[in-house]
C-alpha positions in Angstrom: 98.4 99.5 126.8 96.7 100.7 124.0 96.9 99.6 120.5 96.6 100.6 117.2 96.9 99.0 113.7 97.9 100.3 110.3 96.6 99.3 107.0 99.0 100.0 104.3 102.4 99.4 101.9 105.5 98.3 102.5 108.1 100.8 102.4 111.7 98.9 102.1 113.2 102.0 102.9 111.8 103.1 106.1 110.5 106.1 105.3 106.9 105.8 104.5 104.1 103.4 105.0 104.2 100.4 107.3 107.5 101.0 108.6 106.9 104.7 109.1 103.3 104.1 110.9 105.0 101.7 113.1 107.7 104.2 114.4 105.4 106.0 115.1 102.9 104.3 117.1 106.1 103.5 118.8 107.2 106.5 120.0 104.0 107.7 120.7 103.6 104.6 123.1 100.8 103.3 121.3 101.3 99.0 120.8 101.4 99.1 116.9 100.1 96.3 114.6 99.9 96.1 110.9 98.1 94.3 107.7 100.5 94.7 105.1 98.2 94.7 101.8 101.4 95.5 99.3 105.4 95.0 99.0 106.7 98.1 97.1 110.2 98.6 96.1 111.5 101.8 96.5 113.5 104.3 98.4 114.2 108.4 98.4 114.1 108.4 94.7 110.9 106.6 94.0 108.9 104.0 93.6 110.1 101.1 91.4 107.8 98.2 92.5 104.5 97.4 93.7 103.3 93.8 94.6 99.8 93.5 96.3 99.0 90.9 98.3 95.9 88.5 97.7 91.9 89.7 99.0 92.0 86.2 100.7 95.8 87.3 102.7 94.6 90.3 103.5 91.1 89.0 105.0 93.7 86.2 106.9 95.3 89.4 108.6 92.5 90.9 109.9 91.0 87.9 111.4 94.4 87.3 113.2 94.4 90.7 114.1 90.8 91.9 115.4 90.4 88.1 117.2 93.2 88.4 119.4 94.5 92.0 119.9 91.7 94.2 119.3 92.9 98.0 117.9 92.1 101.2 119.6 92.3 102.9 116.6 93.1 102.5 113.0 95.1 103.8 109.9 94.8 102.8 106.3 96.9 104.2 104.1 98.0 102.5 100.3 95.6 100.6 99.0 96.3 100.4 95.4 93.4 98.0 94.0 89.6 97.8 94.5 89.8 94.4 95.6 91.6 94.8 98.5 89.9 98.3 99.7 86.5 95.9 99.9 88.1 93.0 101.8 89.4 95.7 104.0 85.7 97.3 104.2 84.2 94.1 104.6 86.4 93.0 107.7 86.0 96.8 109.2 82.3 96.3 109.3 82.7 92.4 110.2 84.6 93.4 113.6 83.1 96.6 113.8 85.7 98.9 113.7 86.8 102.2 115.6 88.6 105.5 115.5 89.6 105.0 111.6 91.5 107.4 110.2 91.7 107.1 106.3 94.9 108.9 104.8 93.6 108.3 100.9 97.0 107.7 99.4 97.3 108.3 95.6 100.9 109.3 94.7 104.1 109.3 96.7 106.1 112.0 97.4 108.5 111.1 94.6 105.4 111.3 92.5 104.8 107.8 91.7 101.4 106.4 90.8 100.3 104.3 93.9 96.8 103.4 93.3 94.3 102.3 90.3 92.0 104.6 88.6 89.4 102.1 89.5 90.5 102.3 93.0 89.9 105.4 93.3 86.3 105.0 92.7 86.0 102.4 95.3 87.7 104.4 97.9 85.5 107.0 97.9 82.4 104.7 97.4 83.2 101.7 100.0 85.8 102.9 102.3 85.9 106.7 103.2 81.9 106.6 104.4 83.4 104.3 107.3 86.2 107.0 108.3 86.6 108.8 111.7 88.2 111.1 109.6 90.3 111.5 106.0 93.5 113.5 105.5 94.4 114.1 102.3 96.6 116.3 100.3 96.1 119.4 98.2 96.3 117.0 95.1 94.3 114.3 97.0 91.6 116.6 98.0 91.2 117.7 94.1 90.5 114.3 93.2 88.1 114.3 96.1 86.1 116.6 95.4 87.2 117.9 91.9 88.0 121.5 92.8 91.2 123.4 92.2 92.7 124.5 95.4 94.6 127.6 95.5 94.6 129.2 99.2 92.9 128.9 102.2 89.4 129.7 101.1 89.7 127.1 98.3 90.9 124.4 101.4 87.9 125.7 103.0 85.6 124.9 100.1 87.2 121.9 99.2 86.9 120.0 102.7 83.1 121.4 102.4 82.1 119.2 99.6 84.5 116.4 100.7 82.2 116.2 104.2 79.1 116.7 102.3 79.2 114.2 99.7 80.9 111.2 102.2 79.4 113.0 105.6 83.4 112.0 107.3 85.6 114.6 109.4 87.8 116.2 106.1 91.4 117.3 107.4 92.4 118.9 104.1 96.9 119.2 104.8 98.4 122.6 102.8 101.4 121.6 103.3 101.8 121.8 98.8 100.8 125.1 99.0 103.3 127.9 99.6 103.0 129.6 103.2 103.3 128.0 106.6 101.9 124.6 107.3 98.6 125.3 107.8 95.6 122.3 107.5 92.1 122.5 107.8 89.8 120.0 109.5 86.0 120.9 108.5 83.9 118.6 110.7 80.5 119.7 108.9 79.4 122.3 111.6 82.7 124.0 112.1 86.7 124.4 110.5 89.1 124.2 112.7 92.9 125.5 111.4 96.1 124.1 112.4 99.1 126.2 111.9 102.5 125.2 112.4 105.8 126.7 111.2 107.0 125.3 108.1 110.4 123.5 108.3 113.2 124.1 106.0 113.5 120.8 105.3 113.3 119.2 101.8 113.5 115.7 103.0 109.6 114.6 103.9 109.3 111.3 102.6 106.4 109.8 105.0 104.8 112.8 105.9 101.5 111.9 105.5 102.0 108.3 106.5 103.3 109.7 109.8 101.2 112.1 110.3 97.7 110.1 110.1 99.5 107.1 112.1 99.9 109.8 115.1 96.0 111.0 114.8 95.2 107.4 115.3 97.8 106.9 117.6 96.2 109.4 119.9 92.9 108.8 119.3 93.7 105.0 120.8 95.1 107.0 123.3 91.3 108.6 123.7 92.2 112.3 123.0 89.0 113.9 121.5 89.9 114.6 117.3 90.6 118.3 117.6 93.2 117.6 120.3 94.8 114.4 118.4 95.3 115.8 115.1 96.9 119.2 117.3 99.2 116.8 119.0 99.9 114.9 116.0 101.4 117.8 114.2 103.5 118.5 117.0 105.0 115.3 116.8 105.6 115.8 112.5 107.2 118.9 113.0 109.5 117.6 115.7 110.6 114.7 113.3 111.0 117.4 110.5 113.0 119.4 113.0 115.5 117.2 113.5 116.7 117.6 110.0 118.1 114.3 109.3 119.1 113.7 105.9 119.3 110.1 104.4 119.0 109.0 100.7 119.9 110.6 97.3 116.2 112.0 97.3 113.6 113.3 99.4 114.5 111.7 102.3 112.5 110.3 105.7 112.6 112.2 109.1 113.9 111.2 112.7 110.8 109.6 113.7 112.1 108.4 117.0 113.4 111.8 118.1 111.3 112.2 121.0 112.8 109.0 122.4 116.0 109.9 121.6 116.0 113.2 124.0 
């Protein structure tokens, strides 16, 4: 069986992070593992607590992890202080790590803060150069690469100078701007679009979580990128589809629909 192992927050809620990376590996029949590097408190209304876990823990994990059950394929997703992101770095390059798939995670979908400004630096410095590929957000990729994106040229440009300042595959996700889902993957030779049918659904708490879990779910599974990332927004938009609706906010999706069938 293969295996993959996520890198991120705890979401106490279900919705996001750990738990949602987990489902999904799950139902995507990928054997999931994790290295929790943060507790947070919240739920569909925000983000009300964050509690990292110590460089030295987190190291501890990883050893555990890459000695015994070796991953396929990796996400990392919260990773709110520098200190950790170069523990994590250091025990990537230690075990020499594959198939990573980097979902830079800077503010929830309620709009809380999750990582410091000084991470930020880090991230792009230490961790994203060892990416398969990264998957940020129209606000994500701003911070990137410090351009305003507007429409699909500006995604164009933007994942550009993303790839050529860090050299990693750049999916930039539109789903914050206003037509259909559409994400570009610029792979520094070509872009590739993805266009799916937006869902009337407001409640997409763990979107990105889930979404960059099921790229590296199928990339253990050895489809090549192109094909993963295609097959992983298939599986989103099913889970969107669904329409469940849980919480008083944004809500999470149905991320074990296809077993459910």
């Amino acid at each position: 069986m293969k295996t993959a192992l996520t890198i991120a927050g705890s979401d106490c809620s279900g919705g996001a992070g750990i738990q949602a990376d987990l489902k999904t590996m799950c139902s995507l029949g990928v054997y999931g593992m994790s290295v929790i590097n943060a507790l947070t408190a919240q739920n569909t209304t925000g983000v009300y607590g964050i509690m990292n876990v110590t460089s030295e823990f987190c190291e501890l994990q990883l050893d555990c992890i890459f000695q015994d059950i070796y991953p396929d394929a990796i996400k990392i997703g919260m990773v709110s202080s520098s200190d950790l992101i170069l523990s994590i770095v250091k025990k990537l390059k230690e075990y020499d790590a594959k198939n990573i798939v980097v979902d830079p995670v800077m503010v929830a979908t309620s709009g809380a803060k999750l990582i410091n400004d000084d991470a930020i630096e880090t991230l792009q410095k230490e961790l994203i150069p060892l990416a398969t590929l990264i998957t940020p957000n129209i606000p994500e990729a701003e911070v990137l690469c410090g351009l305003k994106i507007k429409d699909k040229e500006t995604m164009e440009e933007a994942a550009k100078l993303i790839y050529d300042k860090h050299h990693v595959n750049v999916l930039v996700k539109g789903g914050h701007l206003i037509e259909d889902a559409q994400d570009c993957l610029y792979d520094g030779h070509h872009y590739h679009w993805f266009i799916s049918k937006r869902i009337d659904n407001d409640n997409t708490h763990g979107t990105g979580c889930t979404l960059s879990s099921a790229i590296a779910s199928y990339l253990a599974l050895g489809y090549p990128l192109v094909e993963a990332i295609d097959k992983a927004k298939e599986y989103l938009t099913g889970a969107l589809a669904y329409g469940l609706d849980l919480g008083k906010g944004s809500g999470p999706m149905n991320h074990s629909y296809k077993v459910m069938k």
